[in-house]
C-alpha positions as CSV (number, residue, x, y, z in Angstrom):
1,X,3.0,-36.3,-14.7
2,X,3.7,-39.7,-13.5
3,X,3.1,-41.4,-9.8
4,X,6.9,-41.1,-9.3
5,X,7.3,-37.5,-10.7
6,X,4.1,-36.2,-8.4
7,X,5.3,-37.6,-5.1
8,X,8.6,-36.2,-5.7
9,X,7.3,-32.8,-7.1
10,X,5.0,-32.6,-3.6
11,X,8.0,-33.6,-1.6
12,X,10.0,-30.8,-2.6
13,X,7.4,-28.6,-2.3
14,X,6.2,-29.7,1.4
15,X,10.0,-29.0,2.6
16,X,10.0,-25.4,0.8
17,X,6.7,-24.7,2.0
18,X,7.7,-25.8,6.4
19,X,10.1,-22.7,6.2
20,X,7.4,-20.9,5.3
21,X,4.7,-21.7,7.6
22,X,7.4,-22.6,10.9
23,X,7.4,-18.8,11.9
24,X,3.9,-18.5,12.0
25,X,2.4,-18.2,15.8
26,X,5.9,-18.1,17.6
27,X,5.8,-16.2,20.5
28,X,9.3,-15.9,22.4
29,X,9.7,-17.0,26.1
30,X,9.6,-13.6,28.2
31,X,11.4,-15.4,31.6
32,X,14.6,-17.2,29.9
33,X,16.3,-19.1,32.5
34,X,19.8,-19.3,32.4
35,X,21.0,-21.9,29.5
36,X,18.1,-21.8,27.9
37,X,18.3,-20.0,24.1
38,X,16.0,-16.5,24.3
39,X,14.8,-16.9,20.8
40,X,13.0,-20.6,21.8
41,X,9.7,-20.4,21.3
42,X,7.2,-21.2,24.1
43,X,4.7,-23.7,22.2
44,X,6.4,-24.7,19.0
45,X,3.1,-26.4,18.1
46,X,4.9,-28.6,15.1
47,X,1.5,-31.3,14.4
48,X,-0.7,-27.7,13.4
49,X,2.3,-26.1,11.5
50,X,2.6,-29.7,9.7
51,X,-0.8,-30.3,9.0
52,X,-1.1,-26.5,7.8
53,X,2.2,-27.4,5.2
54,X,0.4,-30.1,4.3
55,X,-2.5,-28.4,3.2
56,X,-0.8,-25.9,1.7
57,X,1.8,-27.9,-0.4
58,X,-1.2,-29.7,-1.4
59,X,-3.0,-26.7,-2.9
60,X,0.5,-25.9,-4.5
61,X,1.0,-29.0,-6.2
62,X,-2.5,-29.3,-7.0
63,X,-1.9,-26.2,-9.2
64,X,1.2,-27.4,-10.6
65,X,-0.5,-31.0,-12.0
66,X,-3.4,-28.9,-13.9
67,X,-1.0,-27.0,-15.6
68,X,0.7,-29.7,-16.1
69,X,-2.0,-32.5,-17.0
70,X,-3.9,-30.0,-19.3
71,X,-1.1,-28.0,-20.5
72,X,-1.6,-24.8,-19.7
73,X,1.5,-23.4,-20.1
74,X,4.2,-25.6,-21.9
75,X,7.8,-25.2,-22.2
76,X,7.5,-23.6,-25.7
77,X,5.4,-20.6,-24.1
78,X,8.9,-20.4,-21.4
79,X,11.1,-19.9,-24.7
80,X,11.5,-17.2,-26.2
81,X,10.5,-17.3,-29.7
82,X,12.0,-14.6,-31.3
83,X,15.5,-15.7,-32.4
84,X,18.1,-14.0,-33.8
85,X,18.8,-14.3,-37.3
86,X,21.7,-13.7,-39.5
């Protein structure tokens, strides 16, 4: 996996990986005012929820380069090799 390849690989998995952890902790806002959307959470606490992602879509990743660097599972073992044959 090259330099290019990794970054991009982690970026993609640091966006899937927010709208995982952004519902974590939200606790909804019991005295709405009026204008104000019910379903806004009180403390949205976005630097924790980011540094979590991060650390999470690192350990992700971090899986994804060993099996990739030591080949651990290769695109021959995603084929199937039983083809039919006439």
């Amino acid at each position: 996996m090259g330099l290019v390849t990794g970054v991009a690989i982690y970026f993609v998995i640091w966006w899937i990986t927010l709208f995982v952890v952004l519902p974590f902790g939200v606790e909804q806002n019991q005295n709405v005012k009026e204008g104000n959307d019910p379903g806004a959470p009180v403390q949205h606490r976005m630097l924790k929820k980011m540094a979590i992602n991060t650390g999470l879509a690192f350990v992700l990743w971090s899986i994804i380069y060993i099996v990739d660097v030591y080949d651990i599972i290769t695109i021959k073992d995603l084929v199937s090799t039983h083809s039919i044959n006439n």
